[in-house]
C-alpha positions as CSV (number, residue, x, y, z in Angstrom):
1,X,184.1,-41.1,13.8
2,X,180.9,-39.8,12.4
3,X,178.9,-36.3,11.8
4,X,175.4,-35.5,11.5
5,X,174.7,-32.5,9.4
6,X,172.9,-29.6,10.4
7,X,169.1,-29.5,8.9
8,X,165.7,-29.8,9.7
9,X,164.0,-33.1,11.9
10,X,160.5,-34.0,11.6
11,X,160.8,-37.1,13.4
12,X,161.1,-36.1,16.9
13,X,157.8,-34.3,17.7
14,X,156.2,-37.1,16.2
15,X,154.3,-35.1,13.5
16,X,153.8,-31.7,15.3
17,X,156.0,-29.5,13.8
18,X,159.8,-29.6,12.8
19,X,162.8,-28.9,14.6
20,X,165.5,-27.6,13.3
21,X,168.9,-29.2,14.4
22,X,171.9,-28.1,14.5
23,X,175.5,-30.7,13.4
24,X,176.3,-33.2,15.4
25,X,179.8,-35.7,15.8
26,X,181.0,-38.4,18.2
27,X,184.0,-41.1,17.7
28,X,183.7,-44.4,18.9
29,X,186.3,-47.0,19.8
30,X,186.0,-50.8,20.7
31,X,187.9,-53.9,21.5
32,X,187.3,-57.6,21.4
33,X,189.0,-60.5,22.4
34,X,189.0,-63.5,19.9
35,X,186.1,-65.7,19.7
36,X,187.3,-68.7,21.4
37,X,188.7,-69.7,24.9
38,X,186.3,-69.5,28.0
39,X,186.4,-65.9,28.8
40,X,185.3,-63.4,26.4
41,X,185.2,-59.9,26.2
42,X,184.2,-57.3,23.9
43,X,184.5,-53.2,25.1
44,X,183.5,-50.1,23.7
45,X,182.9,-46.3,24.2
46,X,181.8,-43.3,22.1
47,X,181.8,-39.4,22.8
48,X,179.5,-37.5,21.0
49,X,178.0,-33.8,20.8
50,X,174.3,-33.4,20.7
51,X,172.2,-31.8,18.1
52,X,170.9,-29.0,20.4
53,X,174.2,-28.6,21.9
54,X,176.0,-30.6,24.7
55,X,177.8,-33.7,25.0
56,X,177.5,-37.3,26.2
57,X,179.2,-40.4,26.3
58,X,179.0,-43.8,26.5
59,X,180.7,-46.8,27.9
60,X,179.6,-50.8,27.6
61,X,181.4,-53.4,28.7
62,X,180.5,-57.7,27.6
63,X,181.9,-60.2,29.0
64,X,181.0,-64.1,28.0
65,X,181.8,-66.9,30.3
66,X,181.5,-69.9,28.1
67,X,182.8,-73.0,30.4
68,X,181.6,-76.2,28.2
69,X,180.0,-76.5,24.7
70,X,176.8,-77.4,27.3
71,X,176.8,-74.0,29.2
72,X,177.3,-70.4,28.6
73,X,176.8,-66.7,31.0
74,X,176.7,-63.6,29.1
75,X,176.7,-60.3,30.8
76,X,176.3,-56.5,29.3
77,X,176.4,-53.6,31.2
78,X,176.0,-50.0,29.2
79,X,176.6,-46.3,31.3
80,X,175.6,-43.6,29.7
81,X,175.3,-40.0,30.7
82,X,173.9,-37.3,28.5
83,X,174.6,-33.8,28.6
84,X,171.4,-32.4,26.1
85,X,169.3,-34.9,25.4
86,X,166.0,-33.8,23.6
87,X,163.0,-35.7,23.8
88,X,159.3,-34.4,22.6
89,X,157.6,-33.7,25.9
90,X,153.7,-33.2,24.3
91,X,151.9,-31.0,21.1
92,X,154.8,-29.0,19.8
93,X,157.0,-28.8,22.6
94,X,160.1,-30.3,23.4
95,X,162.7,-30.7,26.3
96,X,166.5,-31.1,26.9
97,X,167.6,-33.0,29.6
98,X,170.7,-34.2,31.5
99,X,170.4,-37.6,31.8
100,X,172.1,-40.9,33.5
101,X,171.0,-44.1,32.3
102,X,172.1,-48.0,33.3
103,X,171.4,-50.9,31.5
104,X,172.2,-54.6,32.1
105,X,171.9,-57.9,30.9
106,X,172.3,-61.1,31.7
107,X,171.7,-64.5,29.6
108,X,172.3,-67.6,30.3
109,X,172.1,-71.3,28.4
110,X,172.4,-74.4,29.5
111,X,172.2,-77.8,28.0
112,X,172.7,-80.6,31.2
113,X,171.4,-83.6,29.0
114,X,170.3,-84.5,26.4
115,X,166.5,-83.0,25.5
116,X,166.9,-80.9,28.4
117,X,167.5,-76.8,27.9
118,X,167.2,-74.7,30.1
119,X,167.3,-70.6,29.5
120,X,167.6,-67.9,31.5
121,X,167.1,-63.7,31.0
122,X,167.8,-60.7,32.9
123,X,167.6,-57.1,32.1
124,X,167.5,-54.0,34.0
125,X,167.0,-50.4,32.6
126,X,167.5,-47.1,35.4
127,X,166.8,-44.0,33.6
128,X,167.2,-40.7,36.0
129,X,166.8,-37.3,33.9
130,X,167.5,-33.8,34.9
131,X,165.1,-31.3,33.1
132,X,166.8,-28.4,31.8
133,X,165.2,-26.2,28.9
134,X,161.9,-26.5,27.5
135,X,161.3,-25.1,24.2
136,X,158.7,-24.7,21.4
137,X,158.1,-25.3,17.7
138,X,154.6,-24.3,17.5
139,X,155.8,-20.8,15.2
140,X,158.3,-22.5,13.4
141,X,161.0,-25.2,13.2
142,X,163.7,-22.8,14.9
143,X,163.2,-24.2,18.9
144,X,162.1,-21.2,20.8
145,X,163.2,-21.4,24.7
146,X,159.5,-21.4,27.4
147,X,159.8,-19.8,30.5
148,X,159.9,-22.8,32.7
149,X,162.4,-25.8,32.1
150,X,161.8,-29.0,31.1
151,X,160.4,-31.4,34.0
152,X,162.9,-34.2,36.0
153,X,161.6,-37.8,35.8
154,X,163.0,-40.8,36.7
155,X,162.0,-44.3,34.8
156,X,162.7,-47.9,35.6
157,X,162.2,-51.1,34.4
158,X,163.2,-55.0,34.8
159,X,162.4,-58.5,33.7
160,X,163.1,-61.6,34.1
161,X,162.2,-64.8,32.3
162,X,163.4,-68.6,33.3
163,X,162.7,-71.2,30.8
164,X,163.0,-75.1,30.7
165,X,162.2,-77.1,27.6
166,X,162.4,-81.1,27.1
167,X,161.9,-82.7,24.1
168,X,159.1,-85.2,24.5
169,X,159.9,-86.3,20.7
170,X,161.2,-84.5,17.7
171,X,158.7,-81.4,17.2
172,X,156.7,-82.5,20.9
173,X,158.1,-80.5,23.8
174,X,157.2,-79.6,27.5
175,X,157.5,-75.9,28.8
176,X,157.6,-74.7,31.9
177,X,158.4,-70.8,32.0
178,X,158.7,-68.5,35.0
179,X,158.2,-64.5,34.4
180,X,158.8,-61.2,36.3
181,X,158.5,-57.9,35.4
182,X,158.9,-54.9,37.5
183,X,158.5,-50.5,36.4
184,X,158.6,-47.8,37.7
185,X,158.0,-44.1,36.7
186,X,157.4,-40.9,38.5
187,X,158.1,-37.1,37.2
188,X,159.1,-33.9,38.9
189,X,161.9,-36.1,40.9
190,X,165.3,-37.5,40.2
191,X,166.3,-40.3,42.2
192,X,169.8,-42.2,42.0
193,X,170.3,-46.0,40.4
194,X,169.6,-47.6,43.8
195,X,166.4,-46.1,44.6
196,X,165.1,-47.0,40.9
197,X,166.4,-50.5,41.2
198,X,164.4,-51.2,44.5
199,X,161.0,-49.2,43.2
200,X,161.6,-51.6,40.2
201,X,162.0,-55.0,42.7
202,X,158.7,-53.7,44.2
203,X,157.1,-52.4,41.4
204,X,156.1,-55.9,40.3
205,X,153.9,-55.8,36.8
206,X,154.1,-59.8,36.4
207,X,154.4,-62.9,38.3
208,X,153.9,-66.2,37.1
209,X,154.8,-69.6,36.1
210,X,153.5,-71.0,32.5
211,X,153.5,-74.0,31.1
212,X,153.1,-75.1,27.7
213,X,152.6,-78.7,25.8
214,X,153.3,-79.0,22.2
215,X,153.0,-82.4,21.0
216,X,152.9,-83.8,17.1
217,X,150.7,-86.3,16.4
């Protein structure tokens, strides 16, 4: 369990004024399973109240699939949902939002032979955030409520990275890398974790192989 005091923040407006905060307190709990055996698994969760009122939670789940000393799959997955979130929106203003977010992982690594590796990376980020009130700090560090309420936006990104190495010699190695990257962003809407996950797929910001020769002489 934890507790942030009440005071005064000059971080989040990113040098435009502070913002007074008011206290804030979660509690977190967590399991893991020993360190050994082909499945894995480590699991925790926290509940927290925001500084500006309002209060979210968090759940992440990490399982490991470790078959052979040669091979192993590890997978996270993080929910969150905030109720209150405040972000700096521009100058001296701020906004609080209700927000879902999704994030996952996935690594693998793989040793077949010897001087062969071969790595692989996965992650996935949906963001999807409900504007609520906007507020100013332009007078003061006290937030004072605006007329109109903060704006929805939705965010999403991926990428992906596949990587094979072979050992030519010791320190003289081959690389042949694939990457792909995908985002998305778009305000004044709120979309659900599908619809970010296939404007990401088609949002493609790389696509290519590489390849790379280091070699000691």
């Amino acid at each position: 369990m934890w507790r942030d005091l009440a005071g005064t923040d000059d971080r989040i407006t990113r040098g435009n004024g502070d913002l007074r905060v008011g206290w804030g307190a979660g509690v977190w709990v967590g399991w893991q399973s020993a360190d050994s055996g082909k499945l894995r698994l480590s699991i925790s969760g926290d509940v927290r109240r925001e500084n500006l009122g309002g209060h979210s939670w968090q759940l992440e789940a990490a399982p490991m699939f470790v078959p052979s000393d040669s091979l192993t799959v590890a997978v996270s997955v993080i929910a969150e949902r905030r109720n209150g979130w405040v972000i700096w929106t521009g100058g001296s203003e701020l906004g609080s939002y209700a927000s879902k977010q999704l994030t996952t992982s996935l690594e693998a690594n793989w040793f077949p032979a010897l001087r062969h590796e071969l790595r692989a990376k996965f992650q996935w980020l949906g963001l999807d955030a409900a504007g609520r009130t906007a507020y100013t700090v332009a007078g003061g560090p006290d937030p004072v409520p605006l007329p109109e309420p903060a704006e929805d936006f939705s965010l999403s990104q991926l990428g992906l990275q596949i990587r094979y190495r072979y050992e030519l010699a010791p320190l003289s190695d081959l690389f042949v890398v694939y990457e792909r990257g995908g985002a998305f962003f778009e305000e004044s809407l709120s979309h659900g974790m599908h619809y970010l996950w296939s404007e990401a797929v088609d949002g493609t910001t790389a696509d290519r192989f590489l390849f790379k020769l280091r070699y000691r002489f």
